[in-house]
N, C-alpha and C positions, 0 to 999 in steps of 0.2 A: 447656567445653574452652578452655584459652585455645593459639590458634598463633600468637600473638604478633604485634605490629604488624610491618605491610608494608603501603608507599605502593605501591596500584595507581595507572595511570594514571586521574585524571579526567578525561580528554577521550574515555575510552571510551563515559563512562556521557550517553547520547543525551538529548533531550528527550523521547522515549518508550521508546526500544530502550538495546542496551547492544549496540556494537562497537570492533570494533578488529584491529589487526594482529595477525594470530597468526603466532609466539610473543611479538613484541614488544612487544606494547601490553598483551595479554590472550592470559593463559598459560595453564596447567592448573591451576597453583597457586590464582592470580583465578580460575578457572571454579568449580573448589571453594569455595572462599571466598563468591564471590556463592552460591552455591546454598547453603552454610548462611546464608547471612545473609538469606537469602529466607524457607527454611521458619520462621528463628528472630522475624525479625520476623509474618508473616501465618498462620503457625499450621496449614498445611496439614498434612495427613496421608496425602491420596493427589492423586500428583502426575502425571501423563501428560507424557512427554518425547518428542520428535522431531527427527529431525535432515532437513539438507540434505546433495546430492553433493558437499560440499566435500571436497579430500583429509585435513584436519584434524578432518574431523565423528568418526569413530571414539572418536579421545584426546580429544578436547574434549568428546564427549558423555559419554566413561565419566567424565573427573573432574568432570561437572555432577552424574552419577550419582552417584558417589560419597559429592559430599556433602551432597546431600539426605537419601541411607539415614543419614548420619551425625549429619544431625541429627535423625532421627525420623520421615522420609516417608516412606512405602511410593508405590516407582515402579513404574508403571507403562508399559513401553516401547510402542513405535511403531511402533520402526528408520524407515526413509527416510520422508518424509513431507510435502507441501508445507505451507508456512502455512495455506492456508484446510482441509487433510487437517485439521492439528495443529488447528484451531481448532473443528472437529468433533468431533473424537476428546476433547477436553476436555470437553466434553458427552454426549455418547456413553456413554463410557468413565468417567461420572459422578465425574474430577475434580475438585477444591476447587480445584485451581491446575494448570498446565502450563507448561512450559521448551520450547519449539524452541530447536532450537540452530541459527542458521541469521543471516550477515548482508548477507539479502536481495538484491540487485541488487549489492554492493559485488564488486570487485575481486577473482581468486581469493587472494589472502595472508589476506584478514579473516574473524573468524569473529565469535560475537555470540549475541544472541537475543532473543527476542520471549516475554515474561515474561505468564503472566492468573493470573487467578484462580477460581473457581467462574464458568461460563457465558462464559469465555472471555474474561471484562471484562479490560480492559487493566491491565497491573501496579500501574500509576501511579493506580488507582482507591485502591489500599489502602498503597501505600509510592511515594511520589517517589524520584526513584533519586538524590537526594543525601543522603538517609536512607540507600539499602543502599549507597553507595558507603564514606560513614562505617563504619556496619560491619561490613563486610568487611573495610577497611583494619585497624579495630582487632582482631578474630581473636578475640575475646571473644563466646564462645558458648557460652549453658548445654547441660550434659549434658542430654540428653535421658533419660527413665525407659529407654528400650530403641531401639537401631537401627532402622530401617524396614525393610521388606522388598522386593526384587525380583521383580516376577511375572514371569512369561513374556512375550516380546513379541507385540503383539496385534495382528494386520494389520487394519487399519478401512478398506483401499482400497475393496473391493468395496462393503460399508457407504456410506462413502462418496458412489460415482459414482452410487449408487443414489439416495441422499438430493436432491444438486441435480437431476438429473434429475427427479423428482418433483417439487420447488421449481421450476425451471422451467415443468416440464408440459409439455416436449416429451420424446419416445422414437424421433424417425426422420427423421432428415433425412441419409436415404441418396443423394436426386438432389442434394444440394448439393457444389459442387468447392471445397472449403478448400486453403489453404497455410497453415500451422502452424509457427512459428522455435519452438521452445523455448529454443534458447539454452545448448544446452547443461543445463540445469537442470530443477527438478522435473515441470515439465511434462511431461518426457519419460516422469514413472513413472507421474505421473496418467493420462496422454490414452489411449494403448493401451487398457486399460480402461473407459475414458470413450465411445470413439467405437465400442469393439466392440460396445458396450450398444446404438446407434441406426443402425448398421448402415454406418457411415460410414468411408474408409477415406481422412485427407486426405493431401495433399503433404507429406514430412514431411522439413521442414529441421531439425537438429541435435537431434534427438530423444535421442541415447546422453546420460546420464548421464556428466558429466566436470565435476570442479568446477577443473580448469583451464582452464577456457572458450577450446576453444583456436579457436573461429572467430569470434566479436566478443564485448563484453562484453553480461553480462543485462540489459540496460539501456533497453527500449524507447523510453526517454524522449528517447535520443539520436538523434538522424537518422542517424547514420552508423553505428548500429547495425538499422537497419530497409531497408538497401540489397539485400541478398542476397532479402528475401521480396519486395521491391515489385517488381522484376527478374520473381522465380521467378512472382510470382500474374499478371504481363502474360503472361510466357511459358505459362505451362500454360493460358491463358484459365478462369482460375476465378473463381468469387463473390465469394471475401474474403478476406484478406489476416490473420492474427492471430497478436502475437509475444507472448509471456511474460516476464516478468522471473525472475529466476535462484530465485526461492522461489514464483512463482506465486499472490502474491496483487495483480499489477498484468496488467494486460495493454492492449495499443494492435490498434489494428485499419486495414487500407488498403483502400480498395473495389476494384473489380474493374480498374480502370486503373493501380493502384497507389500511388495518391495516400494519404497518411495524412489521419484523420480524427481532427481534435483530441482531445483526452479530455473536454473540457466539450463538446463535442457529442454526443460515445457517451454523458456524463450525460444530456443533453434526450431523447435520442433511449430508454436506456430508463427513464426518469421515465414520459415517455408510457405504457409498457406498466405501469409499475406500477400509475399513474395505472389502469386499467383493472381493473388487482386488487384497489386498495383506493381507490375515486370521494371526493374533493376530500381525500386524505391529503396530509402535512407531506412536501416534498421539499427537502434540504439541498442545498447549491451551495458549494463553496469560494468566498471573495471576489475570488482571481483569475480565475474565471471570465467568459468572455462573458455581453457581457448579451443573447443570447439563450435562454439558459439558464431563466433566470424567465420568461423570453419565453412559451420551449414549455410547461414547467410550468404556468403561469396560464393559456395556453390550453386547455391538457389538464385543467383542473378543479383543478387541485392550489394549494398555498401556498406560495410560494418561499421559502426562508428560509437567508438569507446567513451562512456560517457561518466559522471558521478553521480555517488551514490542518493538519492532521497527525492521524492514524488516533486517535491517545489522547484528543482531544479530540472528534474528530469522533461515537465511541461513545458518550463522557459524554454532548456533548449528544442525540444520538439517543435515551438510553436515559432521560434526563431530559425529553426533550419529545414523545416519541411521534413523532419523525422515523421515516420507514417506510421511505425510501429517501434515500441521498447519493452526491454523486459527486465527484471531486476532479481538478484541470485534470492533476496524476501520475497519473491512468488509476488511481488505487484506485476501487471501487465498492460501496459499502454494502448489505447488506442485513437487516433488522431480522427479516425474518420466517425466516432464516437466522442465529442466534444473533449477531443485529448485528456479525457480521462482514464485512472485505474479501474479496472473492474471484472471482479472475479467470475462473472455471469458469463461474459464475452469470452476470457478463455475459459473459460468450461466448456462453452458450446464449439468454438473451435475446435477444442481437442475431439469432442465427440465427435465433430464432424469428420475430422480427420482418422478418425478410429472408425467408423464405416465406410467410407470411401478406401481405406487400405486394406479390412481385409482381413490383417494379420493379428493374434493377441499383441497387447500394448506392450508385452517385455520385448517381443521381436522387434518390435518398433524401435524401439528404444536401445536394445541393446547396440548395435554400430557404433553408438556416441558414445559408450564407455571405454576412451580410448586413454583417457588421463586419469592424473590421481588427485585430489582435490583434499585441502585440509579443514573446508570448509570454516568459519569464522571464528578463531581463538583471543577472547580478550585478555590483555592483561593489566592489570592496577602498576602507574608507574608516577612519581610523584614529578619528574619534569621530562614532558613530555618530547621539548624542541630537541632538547637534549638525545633524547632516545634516536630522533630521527636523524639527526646531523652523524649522529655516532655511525648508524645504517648505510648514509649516503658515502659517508668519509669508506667504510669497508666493501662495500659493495658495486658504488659510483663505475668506477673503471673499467669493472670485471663485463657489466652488463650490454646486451648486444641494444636494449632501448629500455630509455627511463621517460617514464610518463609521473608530472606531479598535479596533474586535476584535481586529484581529492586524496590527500597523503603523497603516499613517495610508492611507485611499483616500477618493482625492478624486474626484465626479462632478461635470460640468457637462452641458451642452447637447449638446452632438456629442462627447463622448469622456469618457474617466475614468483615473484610474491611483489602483494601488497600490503602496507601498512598506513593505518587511517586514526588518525585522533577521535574519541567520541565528541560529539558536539555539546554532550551533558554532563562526563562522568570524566574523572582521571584514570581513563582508560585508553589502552593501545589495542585497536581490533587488526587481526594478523588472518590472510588469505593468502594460503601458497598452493599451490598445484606443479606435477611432477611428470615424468614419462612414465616412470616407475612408483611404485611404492616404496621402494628400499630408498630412493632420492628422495619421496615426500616427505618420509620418515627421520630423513636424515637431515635434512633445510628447514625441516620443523623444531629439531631439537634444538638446532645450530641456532635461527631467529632466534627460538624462546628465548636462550642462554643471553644471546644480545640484548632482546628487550627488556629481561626482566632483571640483570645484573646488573 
């Protein structure tokens, strides 16, 4: 069928995902478009769709429907669904490929999605998205022998909450006092169901469904999005603290004083239990990570193994090297024996689990690992980028005791380390140093910036 060339925007199409401004950026029209040019290049035939509470998921999910049936897919629906639901129900629900429609922790104007294929593998395993962004723009798509078909939609919640629960291997942490942010997002459709299962009834900030996120954005990553639970879990004297991001496959956690607790430390902390499921298994670590990360790992019997940064990458190599668990300094958390998917359900309930079998409040826990000093993620605007880095390498190269270039250039020495990483979107430099001290993080932070940004 030819519908004729139309320039979509390319800044929609992600280093993994595909977002953008709806209707501006990415309309109904693009939504159609990408979704025949999905089934036309990977050849699916049953497809499982999901959407998030956005107010846009409705018309943006029926014209992704659309044109899948149009090119020859039989969809199968979901309706409401978080990403790690969606990332089930593609296995489940025994599709070759799946569409959420959903873009993630962004802003309520944007919509988007999170593209697989059979077992939930990332889109980009079988099409880069500067192949379907080509064509899509060009509109040239063969007829198909016959339309797909629409089944009925197929609720896989209860399915579901039933699956990680068992994946965990806990069913009751009825004496534990949670405070839960959803954020306004999917978690709010998961968790009711989730915590009715274990008899658990938590504090429940922003639970309603509303994809105009009218009380902070989904965004746990931001501090000033984690103020309202740090607040609510001192006041109600509860155990833990646990916010979601706007599609539910990121989540951050505060212990029982309020305090957040990095996302490279929720990785150490559950490595250890995996560690315990599968004795001296491959445990992944993004490279901004603290280095006590490999610390607890290599304690715990396991193999550290440094990896880069972003979900598409992180599955290939997981599913390439017998990684059994990863974790990433954005609070994603892998799990392999959970169709090597993200998903924020799985550490939650790890952590709980771990938080009654120990015993102690979660600052005890937690405190040991605060052995470093972390400067946690500083971008900066730089107009040539190679430039920046070569400048880095050329001053720094000689000095350092190991250079790793996976994903930017990270230099280690003796009492500290930093990494630097190009944005995949933006003419941005993202800068991650960690120290023995504060007066050295303090001091290698000002030093970078001066480099980077002069």
């Amino acid at each position: 069928m030819q519908l004729g060339f139309r320039e979509i925007n390319k800044n929609i199409f992600k280093a993994y995902d595909i977002r953008g401004l709806y209707p501006q950026e990415i309309d109904d029209d693009a939504a159609y478009r990408i979704a025949r040019a999905y089934v036309s290049i990977i050849k699916c035939k049953r497809v499982v769709v999901g959407h998030d509470m956005r107010e846009s998921a409705d018309q943006f999910a029926g014209a992704t429907i659309r044109g899948l049936i149009d090119q020859g897919a039989d969809v199968v629906p979901i309706g409401l669904a978080s990403t790690p639901m969606y990332y089930f129900a593609v296995n489940h629900l025994n599709g070759d490929a799946g569409v959420q429609c959903s873009a993630s922790h962004n802003p309520a104007e944007y919509n988007g999605y999170k593209m697989t294929g059979p077992g939930a593998i990332p889109s980009i395993a079988l099409v880069d998205n500067e192949t379907l962004y080509k064509k899509s723009c060009e509109g040239n798509f063969e007829e198909p022998e016959k339309k797909g078909t629409l089944h009925e939609k197929v609720d896989v919640l209860d399915a579901y909450c039933v699956a990680v629960l068992n994946n965990a291997d806990i069913h009751d942490f009825e004496g534990l006092k949670l405070v839960i942010d959803c954020a306004n997002g999917m978690g709010g459709h998961i968790l009711p169901t989730l915590c009715s299962k274990v008899g658990n009834d938590p504090v429940r900030l922003y639970w309603r469904l509303d994809g105009s996120f009218p009380n902070h954005e989904a965004n746990p990553l931001k501090t000033e999005t984690m103020l309202a639970l740090r607040d609510r879990v001192v006041d109600e004297k509860a155990d833990l603290g646990v916010a979601f991001d706007g599609d539910g496959d990121r989540v951050a956690f505060t212990d029982e004083k309020g305090a957040i607790i990095p996302g490279d430390f929720v990785t150490a902390l559950i490595a250890r239990a995996m560690l315990k499921k599968k004795p001296g298994a491959e445990i992944l670590y993004d490279l901004r990570s603290s280095w006590i990360v490999p610390e607890e790992i290599e304690k715990a019997g396991g193999k550290a193994i440094e990896c880069r940064v972003g979900h598409g990458l992180i599955k290939k190599q997981m599913r390439e090297e017998g990684g059994y668990f990863a974790g990433e300094l954005s609070s994603h958390y892998y799990f392999s024996d959970f169709y090597t998917t993200d998903n924020g359900d799985l550490a939650m309930l790890n952590i709980i689990k771990m938080l009654l079998a120990d015993g102690r409040p979660m600052s005890e826990i937690v405190a040991p690992l605060h052995r470093y000093f972390h400067s946690g993620e500083i971008n900066s605007e730089v107009k040539d980028i190679p430039a920046v880095l070569l400048r880095l390498k050329d001053k720094y190269g000689a000095q350092a005791k190991r250079i790793t270039e996976i994903d930017g250039y990270k230099a280690e020495f003796e009492d500290w380390w930093f990494n630097v990483r190009p944005s995949n979107t933006e003419p941005l430099i993202r800068l991650n140093l960690e120290a023995k001290t504060r007066a050295k993080m303090d001091e290698k932070v000002e030093e970078l910036l001066k480099e980077i940004r002069s």
